[in-house]
N, C-alpha and C positions, 0 to 999 in steps of 0.2 A: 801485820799489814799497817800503812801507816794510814791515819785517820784521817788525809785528805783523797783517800784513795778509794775508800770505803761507800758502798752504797747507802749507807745509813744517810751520809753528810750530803750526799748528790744534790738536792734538790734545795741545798741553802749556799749551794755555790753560783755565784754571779749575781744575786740578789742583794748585795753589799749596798751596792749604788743606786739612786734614784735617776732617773733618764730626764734630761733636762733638753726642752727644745725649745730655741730661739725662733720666735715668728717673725723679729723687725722685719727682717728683708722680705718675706713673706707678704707681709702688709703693704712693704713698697710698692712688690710687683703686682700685688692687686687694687691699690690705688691709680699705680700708672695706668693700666690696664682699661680699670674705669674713666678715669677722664678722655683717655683714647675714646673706651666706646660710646659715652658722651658725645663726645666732639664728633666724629663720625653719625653719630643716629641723625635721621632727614623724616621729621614727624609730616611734613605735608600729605604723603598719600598720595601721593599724585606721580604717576608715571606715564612719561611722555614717548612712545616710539616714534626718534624721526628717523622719516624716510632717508635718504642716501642720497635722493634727489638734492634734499637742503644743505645750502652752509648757513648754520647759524652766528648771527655777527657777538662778538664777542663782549664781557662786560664785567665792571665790576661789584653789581648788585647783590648784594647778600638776603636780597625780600625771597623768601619760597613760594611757589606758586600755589592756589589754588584750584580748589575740585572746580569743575562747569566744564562746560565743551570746547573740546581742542579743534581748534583748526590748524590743518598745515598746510602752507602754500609754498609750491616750488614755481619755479619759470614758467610752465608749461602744465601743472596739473593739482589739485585743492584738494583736499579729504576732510570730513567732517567724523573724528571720534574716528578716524581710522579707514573710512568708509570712501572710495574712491568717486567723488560728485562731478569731477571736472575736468575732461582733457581739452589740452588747446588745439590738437589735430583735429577733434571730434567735436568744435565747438556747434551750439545746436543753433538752427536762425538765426533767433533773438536771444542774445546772450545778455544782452546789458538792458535797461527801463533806466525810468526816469532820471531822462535825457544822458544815456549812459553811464549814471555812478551808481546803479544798484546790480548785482549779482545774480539773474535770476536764479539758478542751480543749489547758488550758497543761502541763498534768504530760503526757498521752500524745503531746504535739507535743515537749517536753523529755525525753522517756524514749528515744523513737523516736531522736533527735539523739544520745542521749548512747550508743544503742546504735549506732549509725551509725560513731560514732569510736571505740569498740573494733571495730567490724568490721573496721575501715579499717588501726586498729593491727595486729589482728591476720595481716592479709594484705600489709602491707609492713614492714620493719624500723625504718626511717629517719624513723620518724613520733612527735610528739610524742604522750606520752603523754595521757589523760584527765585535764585541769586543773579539774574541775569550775566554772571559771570562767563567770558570767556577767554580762552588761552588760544591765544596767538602764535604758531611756531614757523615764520616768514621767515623766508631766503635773503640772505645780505644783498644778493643781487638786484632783487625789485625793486623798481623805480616807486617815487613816492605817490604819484597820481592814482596807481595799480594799490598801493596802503589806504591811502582815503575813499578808494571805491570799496575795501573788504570791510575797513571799521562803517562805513555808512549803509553800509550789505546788513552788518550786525545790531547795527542800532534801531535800524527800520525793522529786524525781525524780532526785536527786546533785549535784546544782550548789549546792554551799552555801558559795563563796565569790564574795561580790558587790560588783560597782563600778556605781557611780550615774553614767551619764551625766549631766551639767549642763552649764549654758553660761556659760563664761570670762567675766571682765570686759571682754576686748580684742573681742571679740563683739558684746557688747551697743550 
């Protein structure tokens, strides 16, 4: 029999060679890969469900928004953090105070909020403080007199530092 044939030599065939593996391309596609997923990650935290009601006017802003309370105002109806405060079918009596630029529905639904997160502060240590911050998610359509009544709605209630939700170019 011949000796490559033989069960003796089996187990020192194909062992000749050491297995050589190229990683460059490997590394490429995990680099590309990461700056992808870089470039795609959105550290804000902050997620904004808008209604259907709104069209958001468009922009070229690259600023991310921050955490505080979202308002969103369509033609005909306001939500505070989602929460439906305001139809204009169903407007109540006295909708407007002092001399009509303040909100009343939106100031005690933003008062209520802003006392909620000093409570909140108050009874744990480890809590961000009172940022007066709030987010803005208005309709392209509303007129501007209707903008100066909601930022003056928010100021009277403490939130008098404001970010305008809009929508990106990468969006559209």
């Amino acid at each position: 029999m011949s000796r490559r044939r033989s069960i003796r030599f089996r187990g020192r065939r194909g062992k000749d060679k050491a297995f050589e593996l190229d990683i460059t391309s490997l590394l490429d596609i995990l680099v590309i890969l990461l700056v992808f997923l870089l470039k795609n990650f959105n550290a804000s935290g902050v997620v904004v469900n808008v209604p259907k009601d709104i069209k958001l006017p468009s922009s070229d802003s690259q600023s991310p928004n921050t955490t505080g309370v979202i308002v969103q105002v369509s033609p005909d109806k306001i939500w505070v953090d989602d929460k439906l405060i305001l139809e204009m079918q169903k407007l109540p009596p006295r909708p407007y105070d002092h001399g009509g630029r303040r909100i009343i529905p939106l100031f005690d639904e933003l008062v209520r909020k802003k006392n909620e997160v000093n409570l909140l502060n108050k009874q744990t240590e480890k809590t961000k403080p009172f940022s007066g911050i709030v987010n803005l998610v208005i309709d392209k359509s509303l007129k501007y007199n209707y903008l100066k009544k909601l930022m003056y709605t928010c100021a009277e209630a403490g939130f008098r530092k404001y970010k305008f939700v809009v929508l990106g170019e990468k969006s559209i």
